[in-house]
N, C-alpha and C positions, 0 to 999 in steps of 0.2 A: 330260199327267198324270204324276204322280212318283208312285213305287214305293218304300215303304224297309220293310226292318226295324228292330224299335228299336235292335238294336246298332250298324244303320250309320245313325241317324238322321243327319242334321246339317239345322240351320237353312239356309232358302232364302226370298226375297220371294215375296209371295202379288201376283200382278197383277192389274188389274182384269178382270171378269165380263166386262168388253165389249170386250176387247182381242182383236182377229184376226176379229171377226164384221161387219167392213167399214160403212164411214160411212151409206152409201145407208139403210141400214134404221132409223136413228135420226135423228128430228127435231130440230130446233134447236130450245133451250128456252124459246123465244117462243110454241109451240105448247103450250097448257096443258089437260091430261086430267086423268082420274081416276084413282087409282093404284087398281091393281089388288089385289085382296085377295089374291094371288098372291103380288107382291114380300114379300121382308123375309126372315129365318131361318126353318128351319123342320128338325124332329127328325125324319124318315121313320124311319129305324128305331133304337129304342133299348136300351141308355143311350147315353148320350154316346158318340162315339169318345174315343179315348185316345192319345195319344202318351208318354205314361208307361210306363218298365219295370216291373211291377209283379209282387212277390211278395206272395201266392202270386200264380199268375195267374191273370186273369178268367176265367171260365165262358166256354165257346166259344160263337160265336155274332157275327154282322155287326153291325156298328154303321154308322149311315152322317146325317151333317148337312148342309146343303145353304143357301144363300144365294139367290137370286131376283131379278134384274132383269127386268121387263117395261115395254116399249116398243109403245104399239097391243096387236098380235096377237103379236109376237115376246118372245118369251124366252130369256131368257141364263142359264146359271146354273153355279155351280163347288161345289164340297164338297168332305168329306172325311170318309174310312170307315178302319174299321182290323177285323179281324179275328182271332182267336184259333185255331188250327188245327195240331195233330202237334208241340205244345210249342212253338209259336215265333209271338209273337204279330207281325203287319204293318200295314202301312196305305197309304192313298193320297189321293193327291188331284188335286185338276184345277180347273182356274179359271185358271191363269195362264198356260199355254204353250197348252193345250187346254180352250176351253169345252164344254159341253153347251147345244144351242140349239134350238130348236124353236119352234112357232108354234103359238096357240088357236085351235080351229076356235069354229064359229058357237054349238056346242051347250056350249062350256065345255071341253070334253075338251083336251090337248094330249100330244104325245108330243116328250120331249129324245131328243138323240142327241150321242154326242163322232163327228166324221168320221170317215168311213171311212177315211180314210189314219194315223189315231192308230196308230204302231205296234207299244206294248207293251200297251194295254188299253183297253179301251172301255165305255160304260156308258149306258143306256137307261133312262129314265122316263117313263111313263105314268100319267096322274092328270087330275083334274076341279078348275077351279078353282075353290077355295071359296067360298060365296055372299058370304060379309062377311068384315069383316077379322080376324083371329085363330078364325074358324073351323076343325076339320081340315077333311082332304080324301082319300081314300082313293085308290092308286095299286098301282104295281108296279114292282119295278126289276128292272133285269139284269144283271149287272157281270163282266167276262173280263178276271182282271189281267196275261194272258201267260203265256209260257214260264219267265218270272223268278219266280213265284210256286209256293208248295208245292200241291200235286195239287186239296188241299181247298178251295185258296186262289183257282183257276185260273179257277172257274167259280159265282157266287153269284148266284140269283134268289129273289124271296120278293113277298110282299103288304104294305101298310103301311098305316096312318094315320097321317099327317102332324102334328104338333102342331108350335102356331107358340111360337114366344120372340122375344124383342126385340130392336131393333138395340141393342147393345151404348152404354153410356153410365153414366159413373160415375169417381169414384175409386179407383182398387186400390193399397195398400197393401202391402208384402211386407219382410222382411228375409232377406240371404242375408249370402254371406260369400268372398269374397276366395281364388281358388285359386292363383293366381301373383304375386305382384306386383314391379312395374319399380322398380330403384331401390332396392332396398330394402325398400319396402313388404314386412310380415308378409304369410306365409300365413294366412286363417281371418279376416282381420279383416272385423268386423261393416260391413255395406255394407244402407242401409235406401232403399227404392226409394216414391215415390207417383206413379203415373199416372194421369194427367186421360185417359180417353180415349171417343171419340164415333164411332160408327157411322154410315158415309150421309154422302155430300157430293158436290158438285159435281163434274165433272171436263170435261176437254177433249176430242173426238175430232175429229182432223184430216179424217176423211173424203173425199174425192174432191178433194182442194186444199184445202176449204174450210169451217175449223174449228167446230165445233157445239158447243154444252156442253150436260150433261144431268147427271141426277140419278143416283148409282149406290149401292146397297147395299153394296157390296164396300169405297169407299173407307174409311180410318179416319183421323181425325187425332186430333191432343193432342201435350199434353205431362209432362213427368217431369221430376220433383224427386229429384235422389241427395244421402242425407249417408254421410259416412265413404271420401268417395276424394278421394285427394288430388290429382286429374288435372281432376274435371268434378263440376258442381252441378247443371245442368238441363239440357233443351234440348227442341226441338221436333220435331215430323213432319215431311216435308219431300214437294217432289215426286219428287225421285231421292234415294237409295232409293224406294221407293213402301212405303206402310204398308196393310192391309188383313183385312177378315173373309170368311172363305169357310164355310158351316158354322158350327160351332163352334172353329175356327180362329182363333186372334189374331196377327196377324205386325205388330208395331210395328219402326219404324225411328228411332230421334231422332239429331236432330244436334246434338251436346251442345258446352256454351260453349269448349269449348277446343279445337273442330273435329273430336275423332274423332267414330264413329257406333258407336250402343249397340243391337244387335240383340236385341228380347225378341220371342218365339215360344211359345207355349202355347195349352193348349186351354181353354176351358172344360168344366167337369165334369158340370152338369145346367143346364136350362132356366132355373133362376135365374139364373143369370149370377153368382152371389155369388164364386166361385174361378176364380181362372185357373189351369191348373196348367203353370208355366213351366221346371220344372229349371234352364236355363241361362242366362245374359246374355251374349253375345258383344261386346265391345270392342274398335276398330278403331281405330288414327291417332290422332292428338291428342295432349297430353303424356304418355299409358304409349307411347309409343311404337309403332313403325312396326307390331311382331308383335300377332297379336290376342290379347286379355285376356281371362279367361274367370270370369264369378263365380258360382257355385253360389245360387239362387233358387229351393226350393222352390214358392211359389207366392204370387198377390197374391190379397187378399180385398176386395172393393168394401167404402167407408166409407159410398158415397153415392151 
């Protein structure tokens, strides 16, 4: 699970839901079920989290979004929360170093848990899984973000209904603008971004020797169109870096035609999906050269 404030935010990969909860308990995809009204996004407590510094600041109070793989009886699941408390607003998340996993009993009920060896925070879900698909479902969480965390921040439980939202799918839109550039390139100049991108796909687990693929929520791919750099025009997702949703979470990676890698990171704002809201584009390798490049991105708005 990662801890930040927003002043020491910085961009990291979001991993997949099902990385670290061992091969044995996921089927190889020959074996075909019903999915579960369970998987997919889902709002437990709202608004939206935020990873935006935002003046004035939000009304105190937890915010927490959450993503859903289930397999059978087993559940996997990652999110991310952020909190407002004694002027300084934080957040967290979990899905890629540390899942939350737990199993459905006979009657619907299930309880997540992140391991007890997690050692700066941990985080507990209890809830009924909903009769149909996009139904709520009513729960409880419990979240201890550590000693790293302000007093108020240390210790949050509460009650929920769950609303669901969609996997993520659309074109997002955005223009930012240029804060260093190699070579000469101005500061400020206009840089216009379109991302194709698609929630849910396939992925690989090696499991015990002996590779299975299965279907996971957390994956993301697409691809992105940039005008106004004079380095890179497109480029796609890849499997290294890994691209992904966790929550309301968007972590894209592309590998853009002139070999660097374009890191966008932002959240989405509410259950529509219409904004992402991303501040930054991190720039790596390719022709701006070896340092990374940083472009100011307000935020994208789906066309589609």
């Amino acid at each position: 699970m990662k801890i930040w404030a927003w002043l020491s935010f910085t961009a990291s990969g979001i991993g997949l839901l099902l990385c670290g909860c061992g091969g044995g308990s996921v089927p190889p995809a020959s074996v075909v079920s019903a999915v579960s009204p369970l998987a997919g996004n889902w709002l437990l407590v709202g608004p939206m989290p935020t990873n935006e510094i935002q003046f004035p600041p939000p009304p105190s109070g937890f915010r927490l979004a959450m993503t859903f793989d289930v397999t059978g009886n087993n559940v996997v699941a990652g999110g991310f929360g952020s909190n407002f408390c004694d002027n300084v607003e934080s957040g967290f998340e979990f899905g890629s170093a540390v899942a939350v996993a737990g199993t459905v009993a006979a009657d619907g009920s299930f309880t997540l848990a992140t391991p007890t060896s997690s050692p700066l925070a941990t985080i507990s879900i209890k809830g009924m899984v909903p009769p149909a698909n996009g139904e709520p479902w009513s729960g409880s969480y419990a979240v201890s973000l550590g000693g790293h965390a302000p007093a108020c921040d240390a210790n949050l439980s509460g009650t929920f209904t769950a609303t669901s939202f969609p996997l993520v799918s659309g074109v997002y839109v955005g223009t930012g603008s240029t804060v260093a550039g190699p070579n000469g390139v101005p500061a400020a100049a206009p840089v216009t971004f379109q991302a194709t991108l698609q929630q849910g796909g396939t992925v690989t687990n090696p499991g015990n020797g002996a590779a299975s693929t299965f279907f996971s929520n957390a994956v993301l791919t697409g691809s992105i169109k940039v005008q106004g750099s004079s380095c890179f025009s497109s480029g796609v997702t890849g499997a290294k870096p890994s691209s992904g949703v966790i929550g309301n979470m968007v972590d894209a990676s592309f590998l853009m035609d002139d070999g660097s890698t374009l890191s966008l990171l932002g959240s989405l704002t509410d259950i529509t999906e219409g904004h992402i809201a991303t501040n930054l584009v991190l720039v790596a390798g390719g022709n701006c050269g070896g340092i990374t490049n940083v472009i100011r991105l307000p935020g994208l708005d789906r066309q589609s």
